[in-house]
C-alpha positions in Angstrom: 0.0 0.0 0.0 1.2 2.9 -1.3 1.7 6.3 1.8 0.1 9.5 1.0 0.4 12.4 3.0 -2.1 15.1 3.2 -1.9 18.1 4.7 -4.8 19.2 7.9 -4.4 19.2 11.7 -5.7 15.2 12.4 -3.2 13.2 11.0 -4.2 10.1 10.5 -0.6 9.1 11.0 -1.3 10.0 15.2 -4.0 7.2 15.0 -2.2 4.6 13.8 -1.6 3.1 17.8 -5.0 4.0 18.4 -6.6 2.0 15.7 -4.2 -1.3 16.2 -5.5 -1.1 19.6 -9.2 -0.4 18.5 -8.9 -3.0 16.0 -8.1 -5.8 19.0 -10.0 -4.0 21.7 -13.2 -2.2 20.1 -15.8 -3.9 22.1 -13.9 -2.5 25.6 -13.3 0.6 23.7 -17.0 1.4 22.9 -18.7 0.8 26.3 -16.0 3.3 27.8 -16.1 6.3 25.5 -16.1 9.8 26.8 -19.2 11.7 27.2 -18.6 15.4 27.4 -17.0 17.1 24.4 -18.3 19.8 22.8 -20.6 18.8 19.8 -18.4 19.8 17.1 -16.1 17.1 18.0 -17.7 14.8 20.1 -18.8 11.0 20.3 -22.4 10.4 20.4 -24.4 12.0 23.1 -28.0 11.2 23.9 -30.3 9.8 21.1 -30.2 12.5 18.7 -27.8 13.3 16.2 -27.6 15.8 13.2 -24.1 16.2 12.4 -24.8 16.6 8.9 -27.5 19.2 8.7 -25.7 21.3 11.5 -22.0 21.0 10.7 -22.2 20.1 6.9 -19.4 17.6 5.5 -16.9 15.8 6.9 -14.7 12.9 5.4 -16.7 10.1 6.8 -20.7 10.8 7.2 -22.5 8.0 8.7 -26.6 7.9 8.2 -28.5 5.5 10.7 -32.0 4.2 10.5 -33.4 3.5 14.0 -35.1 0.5 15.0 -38.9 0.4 16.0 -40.2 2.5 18.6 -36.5 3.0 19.8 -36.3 7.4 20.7 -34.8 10.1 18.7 -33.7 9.7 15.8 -30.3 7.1 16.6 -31.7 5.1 18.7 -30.1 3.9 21.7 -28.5 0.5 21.4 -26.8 -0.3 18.0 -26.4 3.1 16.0 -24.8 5.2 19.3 -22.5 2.3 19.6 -21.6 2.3 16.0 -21.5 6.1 15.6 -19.1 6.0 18.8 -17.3 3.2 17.2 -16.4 4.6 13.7 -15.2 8.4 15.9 -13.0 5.9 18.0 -11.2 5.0 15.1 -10.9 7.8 12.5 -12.0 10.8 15.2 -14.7 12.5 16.4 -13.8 15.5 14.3 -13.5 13.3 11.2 -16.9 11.5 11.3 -20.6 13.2 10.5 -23.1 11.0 11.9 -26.8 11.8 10.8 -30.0 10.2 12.3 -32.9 9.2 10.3 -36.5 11.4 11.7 -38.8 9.0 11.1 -41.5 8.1 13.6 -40.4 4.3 13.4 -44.4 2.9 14.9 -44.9 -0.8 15.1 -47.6 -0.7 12.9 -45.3 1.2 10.1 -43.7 -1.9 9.5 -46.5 -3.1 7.9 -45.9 -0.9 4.8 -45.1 -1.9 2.3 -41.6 -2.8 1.9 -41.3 -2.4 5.4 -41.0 0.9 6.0 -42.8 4.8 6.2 -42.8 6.6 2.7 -42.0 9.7 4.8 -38.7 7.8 6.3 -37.5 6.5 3.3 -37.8 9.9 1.5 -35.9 11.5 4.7 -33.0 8.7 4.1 -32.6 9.7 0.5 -32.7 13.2 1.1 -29.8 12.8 3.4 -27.9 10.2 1.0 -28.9 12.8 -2.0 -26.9 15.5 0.4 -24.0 13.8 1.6 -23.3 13.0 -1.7 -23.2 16.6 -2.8 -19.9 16.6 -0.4 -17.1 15.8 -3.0 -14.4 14.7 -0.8 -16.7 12.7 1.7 -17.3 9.1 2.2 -20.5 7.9 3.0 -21.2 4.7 5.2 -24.8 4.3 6.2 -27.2 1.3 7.5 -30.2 0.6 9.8 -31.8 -1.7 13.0 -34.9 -3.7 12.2 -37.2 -1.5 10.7 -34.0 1.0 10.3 -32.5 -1.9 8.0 -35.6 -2.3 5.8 -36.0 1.7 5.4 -32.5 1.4 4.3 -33.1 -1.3 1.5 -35.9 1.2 0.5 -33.7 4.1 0.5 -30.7 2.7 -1.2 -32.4 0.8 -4.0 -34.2 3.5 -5.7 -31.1 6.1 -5.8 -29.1 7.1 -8.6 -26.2 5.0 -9.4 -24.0 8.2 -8.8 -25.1 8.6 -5.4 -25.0 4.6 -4.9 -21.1 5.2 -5.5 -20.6 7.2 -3.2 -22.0 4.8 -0.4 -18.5 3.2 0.4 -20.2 0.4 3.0 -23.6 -0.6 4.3 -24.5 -2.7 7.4 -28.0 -3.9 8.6 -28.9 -5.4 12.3 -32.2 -7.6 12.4 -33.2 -7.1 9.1 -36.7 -7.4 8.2 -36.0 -7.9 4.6 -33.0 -10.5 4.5 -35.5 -12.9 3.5 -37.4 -10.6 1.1 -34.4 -9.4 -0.9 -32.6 -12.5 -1.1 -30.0 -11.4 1.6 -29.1 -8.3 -0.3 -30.0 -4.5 -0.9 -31.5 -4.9 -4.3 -29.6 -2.8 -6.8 -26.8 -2.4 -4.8 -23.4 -4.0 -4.6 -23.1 -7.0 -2.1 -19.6 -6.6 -1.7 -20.8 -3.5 -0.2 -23.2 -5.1 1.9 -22.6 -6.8 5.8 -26.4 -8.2 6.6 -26.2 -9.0 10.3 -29.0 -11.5 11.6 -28.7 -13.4 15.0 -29.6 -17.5 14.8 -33.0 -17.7 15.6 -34.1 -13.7 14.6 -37.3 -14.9 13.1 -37.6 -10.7 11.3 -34.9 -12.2 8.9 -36.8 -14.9 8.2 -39.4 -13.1 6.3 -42.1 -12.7 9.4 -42.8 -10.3 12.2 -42.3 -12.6 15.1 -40.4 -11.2 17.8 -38.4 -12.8 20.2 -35.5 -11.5 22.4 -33.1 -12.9 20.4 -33.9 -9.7 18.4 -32.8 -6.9 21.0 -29.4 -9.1 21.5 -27.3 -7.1 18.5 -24.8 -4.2 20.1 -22.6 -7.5 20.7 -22.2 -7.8 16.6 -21.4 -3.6 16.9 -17.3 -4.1 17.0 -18.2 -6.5 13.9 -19.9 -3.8 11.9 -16.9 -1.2 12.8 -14.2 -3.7 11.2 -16.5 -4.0 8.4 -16.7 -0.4 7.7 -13.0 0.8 9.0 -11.8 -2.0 6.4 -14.1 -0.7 3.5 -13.3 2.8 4.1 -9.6 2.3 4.4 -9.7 0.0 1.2 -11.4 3.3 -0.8 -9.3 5.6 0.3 -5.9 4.4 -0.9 -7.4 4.8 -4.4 -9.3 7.6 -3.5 -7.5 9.7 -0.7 -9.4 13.1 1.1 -8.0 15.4 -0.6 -6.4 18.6 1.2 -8.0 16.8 4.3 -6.0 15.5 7.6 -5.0 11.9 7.1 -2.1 10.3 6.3 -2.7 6.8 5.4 -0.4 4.0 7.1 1.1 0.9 5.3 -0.9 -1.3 7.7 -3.3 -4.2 7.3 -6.4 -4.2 8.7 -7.1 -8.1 10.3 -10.2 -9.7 8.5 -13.6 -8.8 10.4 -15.0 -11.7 12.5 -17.2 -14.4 10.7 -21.2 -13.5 10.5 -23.3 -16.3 10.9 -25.5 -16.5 7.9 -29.0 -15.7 7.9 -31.2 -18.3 9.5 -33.4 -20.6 7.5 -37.0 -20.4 8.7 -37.7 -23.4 9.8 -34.8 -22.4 12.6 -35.1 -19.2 13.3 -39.6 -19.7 14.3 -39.5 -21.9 17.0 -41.9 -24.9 17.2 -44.0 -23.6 20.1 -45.8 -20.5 18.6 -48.6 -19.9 19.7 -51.1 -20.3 17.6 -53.0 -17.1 15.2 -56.0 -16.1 16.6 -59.1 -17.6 14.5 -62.2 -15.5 13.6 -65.3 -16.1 15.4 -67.6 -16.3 12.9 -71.4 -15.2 14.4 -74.5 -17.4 13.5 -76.7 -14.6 13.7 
């Protein structure tokens, strides 16, 4: 790998000790992040963030599609972690993370396609914008009904803007089974689809089962994915006049993802049963 230097104040050069160690430690490193720098360059505090519409571009911009009913617009398990996750590696500073507002209602995941018309046309609206950045990178993805609003998002954009998207990961994915374990329209090798064994939402229903709220463990997971992805772009497609300078390291391979399960696995046998219509004689 060739070394490129480029000029700016956070050298990526000073993170090279920091990101070996995240890169063997990022699950300790996430669940002990500081809490109270000023928003401009902070991690992620509370459930809100809108980094993108208040600060404009940065070199990494991170969209996130909450899960149902979770607050804000992050969330509170999966996309703070993440957010905090991708800011431990290439700095708070360097990293734009943008919410999705979408009122993310239980019964909205009956749309179809899984998702609100209003929050897929918010998603777009901020993929449409951070694409408008020309040096940035963009690296988005979504929790449950976050993941199927971003299949809806992603697959109807331009292919210029779907360019731009340098990685995409999904957590309890309502529409692995739908789409054939992919975002249609949109490169795979681009794609990490996360589904715990036994997640019956990837499994093409709406069964719920706790086994569904067990994914910030697979968070360190999604950071490899996307440190290696943006990493990989970058040596063929450095920031420009931006602050990093980009080591001759290797990043390790990313943990194996179990697959998503097969139905007949992931619904257990003891459902209880659908309710049957009373039908009235009278």
């Amino acid at each position: 790998m060739s070394t490129s230097m480029l000029d700016g104040g956070f050298g990526f050069s000073k993170m090279i000790s920091q990101i070996s160690l995240f890169l063997f430690t990022c699950a300790a490193m996430v669940s002990a992040l500081p809490s109270s720098l000023q928003p401009r360059q902070s991690f992620t505090i509370g459930f809100y963030a809108h980094e993108l519409t208040q600060f404009g571009c940065r070199p990494i911009i991170f969209i996130w599609a909450k899960a149902t009913i979770e607050p804000g617009n992050l969330g509170n398990t999966v996309g703070p972690a993440l957010s905090d996750g991708l800011k431990a590696v290439f700095g708070p500073a360097n990293v734009a993370t943008q919410g999705v507002d979408y009122w993310g209602f239980i019964e909205t995941n009956f749309y179809p396609g899984g998702a609100p018309p209003w929050g897929i046309y918010d998603m777009q609206l901020l993929l449409n914008a951070a694409a408008t950045c020309p040096d940035s990178k963009i690296v988005a993805g979504g929790y449950s009904q976050g993941a199927a609003l971003t299949h809806r998002a992603i697959e109807s954009l331009t292919q210029e803007v779907k360019n731009k998207i340098i990685g995409v990961v999904t957590f309890g994915d309502t529409q692995t089974w739908q789409d054939g374990g992919r975002i249609k329209d949109f490169d795979t090798n681009r794609t990490l689809i996360i589904c715990n064994a036994g997640d019956a939402v990837c499994t093409g229903t709406l069964y719920v089962f706790p086994v569904h709220f067990d994914y910030v463990k697979w968070v360190p997971t999604a950071v490899y994915y996307l440190t290696n992805k943006l990493l990989d772009n970058a040596v063929t497609r450095p920031w420009p006049n931006g602050s990093f300078i980009f080591p001759n390291v290797t990043v390790p391979s990313i943990p194996q993802v179990p697959a998503p399960p097969q139905a007949a696995d992931a619904v257990p046998m003891s459902l209880p049963p659908l309710p049957t219509p009373i039908i009235s004689d009278a």
